[in-house]
FIPA-911982 format. One record per residue (C-alpha): x, y, z. Coordinates in Angstrom, 3 decimals. Layout:
{{X; Y; Z}};
...
//
This chain:
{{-1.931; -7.308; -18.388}};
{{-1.965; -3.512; -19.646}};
{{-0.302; -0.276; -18.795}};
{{-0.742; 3.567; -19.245}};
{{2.137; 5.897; -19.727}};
{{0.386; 8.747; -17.762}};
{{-0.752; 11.201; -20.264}};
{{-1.758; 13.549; -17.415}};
{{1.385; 13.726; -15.742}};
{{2.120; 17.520; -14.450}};
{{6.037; 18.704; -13.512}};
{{4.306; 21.096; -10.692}};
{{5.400; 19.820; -7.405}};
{{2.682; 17.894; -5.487}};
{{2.403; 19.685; -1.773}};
{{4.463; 17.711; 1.099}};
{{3.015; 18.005; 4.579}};
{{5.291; 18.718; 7.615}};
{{7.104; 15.606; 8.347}};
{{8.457; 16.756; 11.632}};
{{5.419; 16.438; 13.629}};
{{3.924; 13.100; 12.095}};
{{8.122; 11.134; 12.967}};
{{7.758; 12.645; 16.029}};
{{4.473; 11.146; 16.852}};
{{5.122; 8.167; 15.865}};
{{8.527; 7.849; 17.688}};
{{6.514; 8.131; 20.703}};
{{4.327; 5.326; 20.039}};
{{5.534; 2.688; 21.960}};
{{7.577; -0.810; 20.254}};
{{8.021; 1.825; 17.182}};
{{11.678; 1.079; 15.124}};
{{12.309; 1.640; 11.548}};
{{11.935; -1.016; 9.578}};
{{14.637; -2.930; 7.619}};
{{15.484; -1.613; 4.072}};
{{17.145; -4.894; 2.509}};
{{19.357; -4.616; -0.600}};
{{18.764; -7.510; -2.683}};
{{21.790; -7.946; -5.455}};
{{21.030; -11.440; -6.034}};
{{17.489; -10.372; -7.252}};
{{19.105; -7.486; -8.944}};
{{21.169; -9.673; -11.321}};
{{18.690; -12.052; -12.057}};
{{16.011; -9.082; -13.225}};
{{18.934; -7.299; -14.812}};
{{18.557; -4.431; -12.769}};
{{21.528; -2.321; -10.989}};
{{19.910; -2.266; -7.794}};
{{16.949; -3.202; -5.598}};
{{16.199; -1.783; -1.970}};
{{12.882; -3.428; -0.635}};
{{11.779; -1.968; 2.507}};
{{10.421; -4.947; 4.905}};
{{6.541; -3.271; 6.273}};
{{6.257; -6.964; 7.563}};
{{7.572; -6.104; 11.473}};
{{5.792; -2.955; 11.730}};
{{4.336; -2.432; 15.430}};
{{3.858; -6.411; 15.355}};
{{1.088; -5.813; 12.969}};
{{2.727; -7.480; 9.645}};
{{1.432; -4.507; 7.828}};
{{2.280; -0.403; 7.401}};
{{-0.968; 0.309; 7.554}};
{{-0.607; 1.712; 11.677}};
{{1.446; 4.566; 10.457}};
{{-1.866; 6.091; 8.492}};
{{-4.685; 4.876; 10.785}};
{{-2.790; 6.161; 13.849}};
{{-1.649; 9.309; 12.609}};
{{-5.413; 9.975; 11.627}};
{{-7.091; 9.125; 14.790}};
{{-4.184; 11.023; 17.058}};
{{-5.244; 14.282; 14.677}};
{{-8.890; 13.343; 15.182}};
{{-8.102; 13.150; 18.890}};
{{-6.567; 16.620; 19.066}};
{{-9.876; 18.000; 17.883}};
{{-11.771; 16.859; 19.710}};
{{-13.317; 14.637; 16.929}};
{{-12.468; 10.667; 18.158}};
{{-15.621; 9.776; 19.724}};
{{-15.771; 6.383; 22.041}};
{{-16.370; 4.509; 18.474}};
{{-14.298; 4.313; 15.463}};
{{-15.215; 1.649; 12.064}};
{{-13.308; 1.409; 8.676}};
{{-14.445; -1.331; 6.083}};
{{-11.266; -3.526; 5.250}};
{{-9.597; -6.340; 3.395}};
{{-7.487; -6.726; 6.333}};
{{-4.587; -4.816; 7.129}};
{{-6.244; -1.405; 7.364}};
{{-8.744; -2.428; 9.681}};
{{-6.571; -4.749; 11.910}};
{{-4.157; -0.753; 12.313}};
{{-7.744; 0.762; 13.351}};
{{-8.290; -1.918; 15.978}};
{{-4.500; -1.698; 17.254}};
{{-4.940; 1.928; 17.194}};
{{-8.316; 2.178; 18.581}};
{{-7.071; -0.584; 21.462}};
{{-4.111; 2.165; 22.453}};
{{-6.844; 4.753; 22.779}};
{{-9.474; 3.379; 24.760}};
{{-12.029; 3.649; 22.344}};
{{-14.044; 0.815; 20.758}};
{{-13.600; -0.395; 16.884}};
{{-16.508; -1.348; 13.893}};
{{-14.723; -3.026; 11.371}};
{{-16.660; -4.059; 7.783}};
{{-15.442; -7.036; 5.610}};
{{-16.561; -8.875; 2.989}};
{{-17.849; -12.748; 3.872}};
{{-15.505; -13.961; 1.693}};
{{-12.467; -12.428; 3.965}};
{{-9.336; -14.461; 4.851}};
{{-10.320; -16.228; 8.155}};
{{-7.018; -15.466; 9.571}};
{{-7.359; -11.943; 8.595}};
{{-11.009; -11.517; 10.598}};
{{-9.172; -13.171; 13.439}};
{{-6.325; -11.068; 13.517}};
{{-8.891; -8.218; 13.734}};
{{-10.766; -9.508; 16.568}};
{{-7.699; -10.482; 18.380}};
{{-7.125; -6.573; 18.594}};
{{-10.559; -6.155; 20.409}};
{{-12.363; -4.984; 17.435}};
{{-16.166; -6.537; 16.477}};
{{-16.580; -7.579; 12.557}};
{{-19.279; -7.169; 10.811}};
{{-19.494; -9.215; 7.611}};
{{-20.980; -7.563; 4.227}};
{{-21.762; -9.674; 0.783}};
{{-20.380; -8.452; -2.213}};
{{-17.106; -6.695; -2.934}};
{{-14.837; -4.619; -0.411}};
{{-16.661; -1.434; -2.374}};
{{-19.792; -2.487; -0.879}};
{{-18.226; -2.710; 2.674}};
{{-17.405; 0.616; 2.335}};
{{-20.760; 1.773; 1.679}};
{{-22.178; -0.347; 4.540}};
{{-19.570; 1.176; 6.807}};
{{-20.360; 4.336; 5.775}};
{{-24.394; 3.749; 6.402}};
{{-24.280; 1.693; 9.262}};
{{-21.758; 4.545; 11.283}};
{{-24.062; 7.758; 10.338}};
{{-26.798; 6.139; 11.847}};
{{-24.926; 5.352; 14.837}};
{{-22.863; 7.877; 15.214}};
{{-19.544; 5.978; 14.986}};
{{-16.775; 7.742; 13.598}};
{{-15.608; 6.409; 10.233}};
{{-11.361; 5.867; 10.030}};
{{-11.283; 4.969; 6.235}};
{{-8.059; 4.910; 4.107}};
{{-10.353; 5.612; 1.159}};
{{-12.053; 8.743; 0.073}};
{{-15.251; 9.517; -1.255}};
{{-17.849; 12.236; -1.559}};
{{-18.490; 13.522; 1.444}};
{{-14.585; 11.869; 3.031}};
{{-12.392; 13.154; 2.300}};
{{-10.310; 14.934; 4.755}};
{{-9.345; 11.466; 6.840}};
{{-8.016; 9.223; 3.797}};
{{-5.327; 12.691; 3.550}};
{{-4.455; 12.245; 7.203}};
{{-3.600; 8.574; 6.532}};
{{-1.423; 9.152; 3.722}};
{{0.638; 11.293; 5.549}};
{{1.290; 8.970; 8.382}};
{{2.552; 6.875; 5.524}};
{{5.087; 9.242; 4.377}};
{{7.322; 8.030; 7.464}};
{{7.831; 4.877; 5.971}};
{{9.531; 6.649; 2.878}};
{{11.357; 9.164; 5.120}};
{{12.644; 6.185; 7.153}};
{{14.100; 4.856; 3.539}};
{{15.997; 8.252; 3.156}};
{{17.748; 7.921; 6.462}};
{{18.484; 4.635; 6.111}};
{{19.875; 5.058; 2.312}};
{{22.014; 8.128; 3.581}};
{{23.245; 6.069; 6.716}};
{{24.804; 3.699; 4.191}};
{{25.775; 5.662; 1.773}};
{{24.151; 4.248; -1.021}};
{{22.039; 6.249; -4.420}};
{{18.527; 7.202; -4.425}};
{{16.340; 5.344; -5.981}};
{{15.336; 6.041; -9.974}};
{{12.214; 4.152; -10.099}};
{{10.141; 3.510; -7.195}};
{{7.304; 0.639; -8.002}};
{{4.604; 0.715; -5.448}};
{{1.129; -1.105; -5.048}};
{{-2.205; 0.470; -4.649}};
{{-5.497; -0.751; -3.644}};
{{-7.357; 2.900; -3.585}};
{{-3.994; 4.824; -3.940}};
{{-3.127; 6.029; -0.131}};
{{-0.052; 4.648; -0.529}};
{{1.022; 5.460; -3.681}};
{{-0.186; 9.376; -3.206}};
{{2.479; 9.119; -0.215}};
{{5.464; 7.936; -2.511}};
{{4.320; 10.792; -5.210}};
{{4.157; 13.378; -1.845}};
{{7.655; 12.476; -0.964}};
{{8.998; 12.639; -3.901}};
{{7.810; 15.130; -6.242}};
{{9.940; 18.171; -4.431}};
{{13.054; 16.571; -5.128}};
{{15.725; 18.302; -7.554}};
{{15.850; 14.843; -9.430}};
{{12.388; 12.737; -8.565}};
{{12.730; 9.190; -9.493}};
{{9.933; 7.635; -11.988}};
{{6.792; 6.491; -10.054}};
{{5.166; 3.477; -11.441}};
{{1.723; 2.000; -9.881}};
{{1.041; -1.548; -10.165}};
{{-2.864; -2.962; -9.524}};
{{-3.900; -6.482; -9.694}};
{{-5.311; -7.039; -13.170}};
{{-8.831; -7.931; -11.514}};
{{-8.657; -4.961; -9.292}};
{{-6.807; -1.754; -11.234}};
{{-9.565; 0.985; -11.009}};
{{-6.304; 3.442; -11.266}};
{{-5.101; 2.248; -14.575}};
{{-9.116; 2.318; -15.707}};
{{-9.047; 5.665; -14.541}};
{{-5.692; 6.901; -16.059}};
{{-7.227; 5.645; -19.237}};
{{-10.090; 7.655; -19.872}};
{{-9.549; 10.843; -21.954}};
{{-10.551; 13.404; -19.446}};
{{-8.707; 11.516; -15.780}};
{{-12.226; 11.098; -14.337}};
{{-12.332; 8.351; -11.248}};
{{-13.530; 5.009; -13.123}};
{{-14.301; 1.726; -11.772}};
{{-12.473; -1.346; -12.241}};
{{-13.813; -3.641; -14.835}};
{{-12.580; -6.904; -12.672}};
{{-14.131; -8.945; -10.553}};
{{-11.943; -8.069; -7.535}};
{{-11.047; -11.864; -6.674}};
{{-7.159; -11.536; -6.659}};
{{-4.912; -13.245; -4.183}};
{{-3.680; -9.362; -3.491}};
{{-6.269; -9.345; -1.502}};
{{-5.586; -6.204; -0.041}};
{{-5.656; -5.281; -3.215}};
{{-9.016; -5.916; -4.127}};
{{-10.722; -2.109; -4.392}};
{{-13.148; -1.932; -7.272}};
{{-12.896; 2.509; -7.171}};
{{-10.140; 4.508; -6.172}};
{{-9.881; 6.727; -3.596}};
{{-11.180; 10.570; -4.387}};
{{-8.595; 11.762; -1.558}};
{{-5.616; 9.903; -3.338}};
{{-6.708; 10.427; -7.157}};
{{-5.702; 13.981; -7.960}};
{{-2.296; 13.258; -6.691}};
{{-1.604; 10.009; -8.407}};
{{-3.199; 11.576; -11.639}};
{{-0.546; 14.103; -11.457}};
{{2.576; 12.368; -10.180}};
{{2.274; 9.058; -11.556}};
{{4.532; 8.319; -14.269}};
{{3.346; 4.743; -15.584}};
{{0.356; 2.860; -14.497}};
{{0.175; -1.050; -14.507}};
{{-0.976; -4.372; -14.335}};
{{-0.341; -7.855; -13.046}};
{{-1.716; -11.376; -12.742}};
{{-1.555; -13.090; -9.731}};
{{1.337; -15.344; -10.480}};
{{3.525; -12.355; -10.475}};
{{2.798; -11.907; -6.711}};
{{3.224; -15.440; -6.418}};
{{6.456; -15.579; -8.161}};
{{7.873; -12.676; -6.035}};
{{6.835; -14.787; -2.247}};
{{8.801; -17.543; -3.468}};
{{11.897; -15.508; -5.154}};
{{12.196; -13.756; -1.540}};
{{11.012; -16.246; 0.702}};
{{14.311; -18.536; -1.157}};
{{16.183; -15.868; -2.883}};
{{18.891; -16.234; -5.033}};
{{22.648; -14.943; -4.239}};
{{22.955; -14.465; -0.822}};
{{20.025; -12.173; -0.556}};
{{18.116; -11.596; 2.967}};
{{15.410; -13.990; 3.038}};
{{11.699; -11.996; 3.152}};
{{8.305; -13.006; 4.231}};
{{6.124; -11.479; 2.182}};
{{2.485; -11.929; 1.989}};
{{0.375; -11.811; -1.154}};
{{-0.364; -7.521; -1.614}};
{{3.101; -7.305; 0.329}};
{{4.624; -9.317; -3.237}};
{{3.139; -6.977; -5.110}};
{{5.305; -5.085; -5.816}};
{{8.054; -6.924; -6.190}};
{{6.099; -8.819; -8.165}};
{{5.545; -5.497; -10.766}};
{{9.331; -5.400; -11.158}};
{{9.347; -8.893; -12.173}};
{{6.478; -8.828; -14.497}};
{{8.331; -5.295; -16.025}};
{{11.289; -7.184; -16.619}};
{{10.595; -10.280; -18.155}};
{{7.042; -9.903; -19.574}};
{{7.098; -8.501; -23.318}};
{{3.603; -7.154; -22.435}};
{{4.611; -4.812; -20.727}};
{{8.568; -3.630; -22.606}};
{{6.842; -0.434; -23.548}};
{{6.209; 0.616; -19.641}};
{{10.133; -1.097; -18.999}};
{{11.315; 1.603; -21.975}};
{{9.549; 4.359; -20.222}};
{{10.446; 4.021; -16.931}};
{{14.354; 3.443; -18.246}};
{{14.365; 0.089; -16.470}};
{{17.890; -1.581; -16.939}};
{{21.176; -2.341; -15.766}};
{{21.852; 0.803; -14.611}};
{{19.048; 1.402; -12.790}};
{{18.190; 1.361; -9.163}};
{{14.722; 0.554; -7.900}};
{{13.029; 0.590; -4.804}};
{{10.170; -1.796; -3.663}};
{{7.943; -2.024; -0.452}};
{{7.075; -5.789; 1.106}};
{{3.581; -3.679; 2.778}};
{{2.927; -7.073; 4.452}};
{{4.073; -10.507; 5.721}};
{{2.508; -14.171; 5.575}};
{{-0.715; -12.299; 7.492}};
{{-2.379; -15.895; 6.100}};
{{0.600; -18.337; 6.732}};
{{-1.806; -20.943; 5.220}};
{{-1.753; -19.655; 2.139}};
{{2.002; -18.524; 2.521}};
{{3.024; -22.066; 2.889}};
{{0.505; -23.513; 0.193}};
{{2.271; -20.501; -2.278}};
{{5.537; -20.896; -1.429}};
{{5.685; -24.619; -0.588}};
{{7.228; -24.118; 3.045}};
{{6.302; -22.183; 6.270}};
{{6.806; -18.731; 6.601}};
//
């Protein structure tokens, strides 16, 4: 495991799109509610912590994931202009591309989705249970992309992607900021109860969407809590890239086989880059048994805690705080982040058991 202070950190104030407009549209999508933001003392004491809040992605729309607040954000704006076409694709490791279907399903419009061969079977099904067809690609989910990418120009079918690269750009920003309501949903709920704003936020990343949508929410703020990013140590192309001397976009030097499977991006997204690069505080590392750790921890937690079904990515970060807290590896990114008893830290579960088999063979029980 291995972590970067950010060296390329920048106090300007990373621009915040118009939240209004993107709650609003969601609100009218229909079986929308916020989702639950737990507050997990038990966990707290045991980490030696003062706080966690984990916010729960797992009942989201039905779909076990956040991932409909980007992909349907995106293709509503893509609607408006005219742009939607009768055929959308996105490559996936699962969640992404099962949003695109839902989303695709609500409009009318037919959905392409790419995955690797070596895919969850549960997660292609989900997929095709939302009316989508899957195409299967050999190699890595980098190589999806590029067959999604090929496959739709010569077709014609208009690519949905959560990731950018030359040439895509514009979508991937469109996602992130349907992801921002997740984060404004944490605000109302944390003011509803009265209770502090987070100081650290620890948040997963794949190719960064995500995380570009915590550092967009909260690099305005008078006081902006520490941002760390936590990859699977066989998938960080983030932390490869914070490490060069110049910030350039570098590839991860993994084989992109982690349980995270959602995890599992071998280059990060060109859309979400320049923002993580300047709003990330620490960038980070885990093994799989982190994640693994986490699922069981909140699947039987300790102290009276609400119980959480979290699938592998969605223990992710969770699974950072742990490995923070009790790995020596890693004290230097604990010191710089001011991780301690007096500090309160916010989490995202992005997923449920989305593969109850291997829920139940982690955890040892059903989800």
């Amino acid at each position: 495991m291995r972590y970067r202070i950010n060296p390329f950190r920048s106090p300007e104030v990373v621009p915040r799109p118009d939240a209004g407009p993107i709650r609003r549209f969601h609100a009218s999508l229909p079986g929308y509610q916020p989702t639950p933001l737990h507050v997990l003392p038990g966990l707290a004491r045991g980490l030696g912590v003062g706080r966690i809040y984990l916010k729960d992605e797992s009942p989201r729309f039905g779909l076990q994931a956040f991932k409909a607040l980007g992909a349907s954000w995106a293709m509503h704006r893509l609607q408006r202009e005219g742009r939607l076409g009768a055929t959308v694709s996105s490559a996936t490791d699962g969640n992404h591309g099962r949003a695109v279907a839902w989303a695709a399903h609500r409009l009318d419009v037919q959905a392409k989705i790419f995955m690797t061969a070596h895919s969850s079977p549960r997660r292609m099904a989900a997929i095709r249970e939302e009316g989508a067809e899957v195409f299967l690609v050999e190699g890595t989910y980098d190589d999806a992309v590029r067959a999604c990418a090929a496959r739709s120009a010569t077709e014609g079918w208009q690519v949905v992607a959560d990731v950018g690269y030359e040439g895509y750009l514009t979508i991937p920003a469109w996602i992130t900021e349907g992801y921002g309501t997740l984060f404004g949903e944490v605000d109302e709920q944390l003011l509803e109860r009265a209770l502090p704003e987070p100081d650290v936020v620890i948040i997963q990343a794949g190719v960064g969407g995500l995380a570009a949508a915590v550092v967009q929410h909260y690099s305005a703020r008078a006081v902006q809590p520490a941002v760390a990013v936590v990859e699977p140590v066989d998938a960080d192309p983030l932390l490869e890239s914070a490490l060069t001397p110049d910030a350039r976009p570098a590839p991860s030097r993994g084989g992109q086989h982690s349980i995270m499977a959602c995890l599992n991006c071998g280059e990060v997204s060109l859309t979400a880059w320049p923002v993580l690069r300047q709003g990330v505080d620490v960038f980070f590392s885990i093994e799989d048994r982190y994640a693994e750790e986490a699922m069981r921890r909140l699947a039987m937690p300790p102290g009276g805690d609400p119980r959480v079904v979290a699938g592998e990515s969605g223990a992710a970060g969770p699974g950072g705080l742990i490995a923070l807290m009790t790995d020596d590896r890693l004290a230097g990114a604990r010191q710089a982040l001011g991780l301690g008893p007096g500090t309160t830290v916010l989490v995202v579960s992005t997923e449920g058991a989305v593969d109850p088999e291997a829920f139940a063979r982690i955890v040892g029980r059903n989800p």
